[in-house]
C-alpha positions in Angstrom: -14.0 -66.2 6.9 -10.8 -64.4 6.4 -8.4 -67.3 4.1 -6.2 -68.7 6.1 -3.7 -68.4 3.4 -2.9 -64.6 4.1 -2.0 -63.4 7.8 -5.0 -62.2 9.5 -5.8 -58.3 9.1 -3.4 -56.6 11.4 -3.9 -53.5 13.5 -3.5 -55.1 16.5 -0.3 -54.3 17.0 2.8 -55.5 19.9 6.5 -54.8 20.6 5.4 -56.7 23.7 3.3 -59.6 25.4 -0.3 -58.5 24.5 -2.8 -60.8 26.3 -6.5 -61.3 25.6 -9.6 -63.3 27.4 -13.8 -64.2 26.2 -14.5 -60.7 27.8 -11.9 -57.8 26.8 -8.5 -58.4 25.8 -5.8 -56.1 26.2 -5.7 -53.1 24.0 -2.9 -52.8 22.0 0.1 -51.0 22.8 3.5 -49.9 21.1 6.1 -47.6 22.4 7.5 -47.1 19.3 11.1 -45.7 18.4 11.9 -42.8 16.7 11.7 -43.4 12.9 15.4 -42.3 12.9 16.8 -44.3 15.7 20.0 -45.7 14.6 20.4 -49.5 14.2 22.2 -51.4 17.4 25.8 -52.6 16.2 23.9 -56.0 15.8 22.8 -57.6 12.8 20.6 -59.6 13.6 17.8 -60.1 16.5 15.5 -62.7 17.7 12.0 -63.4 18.2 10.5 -65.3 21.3 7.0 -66.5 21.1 4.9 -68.4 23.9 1.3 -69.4 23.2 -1.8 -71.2 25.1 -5.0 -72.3 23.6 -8.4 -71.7 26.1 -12.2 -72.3 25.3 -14.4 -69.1 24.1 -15.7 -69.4 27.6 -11.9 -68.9 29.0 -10.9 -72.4 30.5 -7.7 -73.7 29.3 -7.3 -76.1 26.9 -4.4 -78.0 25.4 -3.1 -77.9 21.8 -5.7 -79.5 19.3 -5.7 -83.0 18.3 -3.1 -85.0 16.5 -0.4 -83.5 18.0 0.1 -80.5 15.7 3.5 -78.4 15.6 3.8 -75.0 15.9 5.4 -72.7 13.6 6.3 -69.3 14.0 5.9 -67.2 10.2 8.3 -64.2 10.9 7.0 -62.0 7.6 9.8 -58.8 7.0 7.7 -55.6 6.2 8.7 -51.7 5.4 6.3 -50.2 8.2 2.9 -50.7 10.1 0.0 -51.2 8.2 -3.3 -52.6 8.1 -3.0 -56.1 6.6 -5.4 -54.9 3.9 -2.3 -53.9 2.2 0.7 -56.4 1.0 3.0 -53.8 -0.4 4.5 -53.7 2.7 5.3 -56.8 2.6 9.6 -56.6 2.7 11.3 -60.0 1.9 10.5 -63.6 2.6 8.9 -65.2 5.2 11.4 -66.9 7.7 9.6 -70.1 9.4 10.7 -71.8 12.5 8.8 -74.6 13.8 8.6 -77.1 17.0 5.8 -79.4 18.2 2.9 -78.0 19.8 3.8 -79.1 23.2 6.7 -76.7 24.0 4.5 -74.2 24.4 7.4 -71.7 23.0 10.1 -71.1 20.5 13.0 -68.8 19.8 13.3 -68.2 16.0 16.1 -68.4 13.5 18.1 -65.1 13.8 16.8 -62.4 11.9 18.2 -59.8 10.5 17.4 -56.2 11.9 14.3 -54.4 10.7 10.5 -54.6 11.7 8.5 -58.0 11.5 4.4 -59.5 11.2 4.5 -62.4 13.1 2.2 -64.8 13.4 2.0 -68.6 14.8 0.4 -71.6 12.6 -0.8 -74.8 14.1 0.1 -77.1 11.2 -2.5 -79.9 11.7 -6.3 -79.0 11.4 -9.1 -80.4 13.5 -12.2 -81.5 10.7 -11.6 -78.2 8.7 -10.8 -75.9 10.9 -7.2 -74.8 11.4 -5.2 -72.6 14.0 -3.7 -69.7 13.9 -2.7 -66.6 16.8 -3.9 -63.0 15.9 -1.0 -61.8 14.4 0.9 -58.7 15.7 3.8 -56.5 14.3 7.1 -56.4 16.0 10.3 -53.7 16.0 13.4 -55.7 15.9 15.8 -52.8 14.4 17.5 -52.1 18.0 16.5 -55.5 20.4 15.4 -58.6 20.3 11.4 -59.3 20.6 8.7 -60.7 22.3 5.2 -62.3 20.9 2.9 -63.9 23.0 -0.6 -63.6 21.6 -4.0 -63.9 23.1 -5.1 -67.8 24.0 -6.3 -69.5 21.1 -9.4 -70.6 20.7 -10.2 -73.6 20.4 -14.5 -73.3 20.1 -14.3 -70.0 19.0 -12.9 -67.2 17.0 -12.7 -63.4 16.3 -14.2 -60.3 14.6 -12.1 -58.0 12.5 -13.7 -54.9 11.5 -12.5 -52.1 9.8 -14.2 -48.3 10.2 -14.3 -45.4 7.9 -14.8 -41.9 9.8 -16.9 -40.1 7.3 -19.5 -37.0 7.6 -22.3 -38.0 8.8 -24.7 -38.7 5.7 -21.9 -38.2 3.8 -19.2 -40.4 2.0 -17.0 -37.5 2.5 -14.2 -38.8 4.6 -12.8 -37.4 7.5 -9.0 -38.3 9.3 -9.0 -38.3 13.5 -7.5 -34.8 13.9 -10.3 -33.7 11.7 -12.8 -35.4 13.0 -11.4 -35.0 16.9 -12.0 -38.5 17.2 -9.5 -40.0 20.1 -10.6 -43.4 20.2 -13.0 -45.8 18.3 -14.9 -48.5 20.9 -16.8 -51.5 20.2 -20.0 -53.3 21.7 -20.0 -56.4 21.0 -23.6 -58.2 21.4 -24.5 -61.6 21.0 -27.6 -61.7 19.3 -28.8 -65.2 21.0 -28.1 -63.6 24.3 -28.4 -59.8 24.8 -26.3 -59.6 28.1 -23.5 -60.9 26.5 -21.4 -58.2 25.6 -17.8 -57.4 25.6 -16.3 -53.8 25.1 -13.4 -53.2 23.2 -11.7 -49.8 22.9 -8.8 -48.8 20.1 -6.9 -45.6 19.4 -8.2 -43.8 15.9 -5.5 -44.8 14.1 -2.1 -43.2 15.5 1.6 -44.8 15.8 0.3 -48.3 16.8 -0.4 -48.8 13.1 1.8 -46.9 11.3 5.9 -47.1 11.1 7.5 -46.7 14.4 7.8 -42.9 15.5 5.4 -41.6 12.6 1.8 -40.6 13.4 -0.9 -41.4 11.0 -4.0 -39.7 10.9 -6.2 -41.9 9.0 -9.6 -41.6 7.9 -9.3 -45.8 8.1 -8.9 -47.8 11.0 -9.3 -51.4 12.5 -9.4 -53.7 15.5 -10.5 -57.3 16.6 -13.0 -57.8 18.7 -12.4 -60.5 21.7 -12.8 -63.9 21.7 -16.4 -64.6 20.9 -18.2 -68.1 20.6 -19.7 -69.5 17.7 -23.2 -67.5 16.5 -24.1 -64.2 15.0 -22.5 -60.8 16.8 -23.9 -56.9 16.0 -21.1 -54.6 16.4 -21.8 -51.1 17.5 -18.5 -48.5 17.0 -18.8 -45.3 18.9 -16.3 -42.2 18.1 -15.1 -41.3 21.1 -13.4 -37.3 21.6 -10.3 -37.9 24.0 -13.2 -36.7 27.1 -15.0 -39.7 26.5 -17.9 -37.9 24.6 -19.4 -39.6 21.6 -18.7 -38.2 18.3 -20.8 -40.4 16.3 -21.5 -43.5 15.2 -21.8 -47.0 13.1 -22.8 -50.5 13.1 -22.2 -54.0 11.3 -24.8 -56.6 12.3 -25.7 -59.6 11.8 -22.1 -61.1 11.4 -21.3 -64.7 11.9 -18.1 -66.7 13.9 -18.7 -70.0 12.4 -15.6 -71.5 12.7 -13.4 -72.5 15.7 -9.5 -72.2 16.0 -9.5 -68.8 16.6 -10.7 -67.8 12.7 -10.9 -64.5 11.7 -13.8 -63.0 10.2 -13.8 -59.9 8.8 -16.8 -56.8 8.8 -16.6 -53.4 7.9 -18.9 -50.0 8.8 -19.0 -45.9 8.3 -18.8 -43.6 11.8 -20.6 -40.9 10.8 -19.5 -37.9 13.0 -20.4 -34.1 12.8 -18.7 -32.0 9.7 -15.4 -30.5 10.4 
């Protein structure tokens, strides 16, 4: 279980609304800016955030018990990366907070830069707390937007992070390398075999990196979709920008124990031809 005392791990990554269901959420998306762009006459900006809690199964479902607030963390940071890292982290975090209920909140002005932000549901249910999928935001020239996937209530989420490497190899590889254009994962639920939900992410290019700079990592990341409580085999496939497989990995056997949309975390090597 990822601690709920850091942000979740972070390469799903917004400027926008980014939605997300029980079968396949929205892949991420970020027109990004030119590194360079020059900073509006403003000097500050603000963030509006909405959220909705739902069931794994997809129903809605209305803010957890006890009548919990919401609070939005806005978390400065010096450019896109994978939560893995906190060196990017770029100042304070700046907290805004309203009940539950309102079902959405304009923060505190902010002063012009790029921002992780996340949503905390301060009460918890039992043990088990809530908290969106976090999701970075460019606030250098506008004002933003952050409306993350529905929370679960019954269920949570997979992160996983991938290492291209050679196949039976260590020897790491980066996407232009490798010719890998996008990484997808099959989900299966090991009590149910026909329950299986696709997700599809770009090998790491500008949605994780600082706006208007292209990475080309050997290391990537993504969540999977809501899933229900049980245990979950991940299959990643490396997918050429055709569609063809690459390669291949796996992480099986992991377990969503938790409600309130927790974050649990996995790992696994694509091995894909030499370069």
């Amino acid at each position: 279980m990822h601690p709920r005392g850091t942000l979740a791990k972070l390469i799903l990554i917004v400027v926008a609304a980014c939605g997300g269901s029980s079968a396949t959420p929205d892949a991420p998306a970020h027109d990004a800016p030119p590194r360079d762009a020059p900073i509006d006459a403003a000097t500050t900006h603000v963030v509006t955030a909405s959220w909705s809690f739902a069931t794994a199964a997809g129903s809605a479902a209305a803010c957890p018990a006890g009548g919990p607030s919401a609070t939005l963390v806005s978390q400065p940071i010096s450019d896109f990366q994978d939560l893995d890292v906190t060196f990017n982290n770029n100042g304070a975090e700046i907290v805004d907070t309203v009940d539950c209920s309102a079902g959405t909140l304009t923060s505190s002005a902010l002063p012009v830069g790029l921002y992780r932000e996340t949503l905390d549901f301060g009460s918890a249910v039992g043990s088990i707390s809530f908290q969106s999928l976090p999701a970075n935001l460019d606030l250098r020239t506008a004002d933003g937007t952050y409306v993350p996937s529905p929370i679960a209530i019954d269920g949570g989420h997979v992160f996983v992070d991938w290492t291209i490497v050679t196949a039976g190899t260590t020897d790491q590889q980066d996407c232009e390398q490798s010719g890998v254009d996008t990484i997808q994962m099959v989900t299966t639920d090991e009590a149910d075999p026909t329950d299986v939900v696709f997700d599809n992410y770009p090998c790491v290019g500008e949605e994780s990196c600082t706006p208007g700079v292209t990475c080309h990592s050997a290391f990537g990341g993504g969540f999977t979709g809501t899933l229900p409580l049980g245990t979950f085999d991940i299959q990643l496939f490396a997918l050429d920008a055709d569609g063809h497989e690459l390669g291949s990995g796996s992480a099986t056997g992991v377990q969503v124990t938790n409600g309130g949309n927790d974050v649990v975390d996995a790992s696994a090597s694509i091995g894909v031809p030499a370069p």
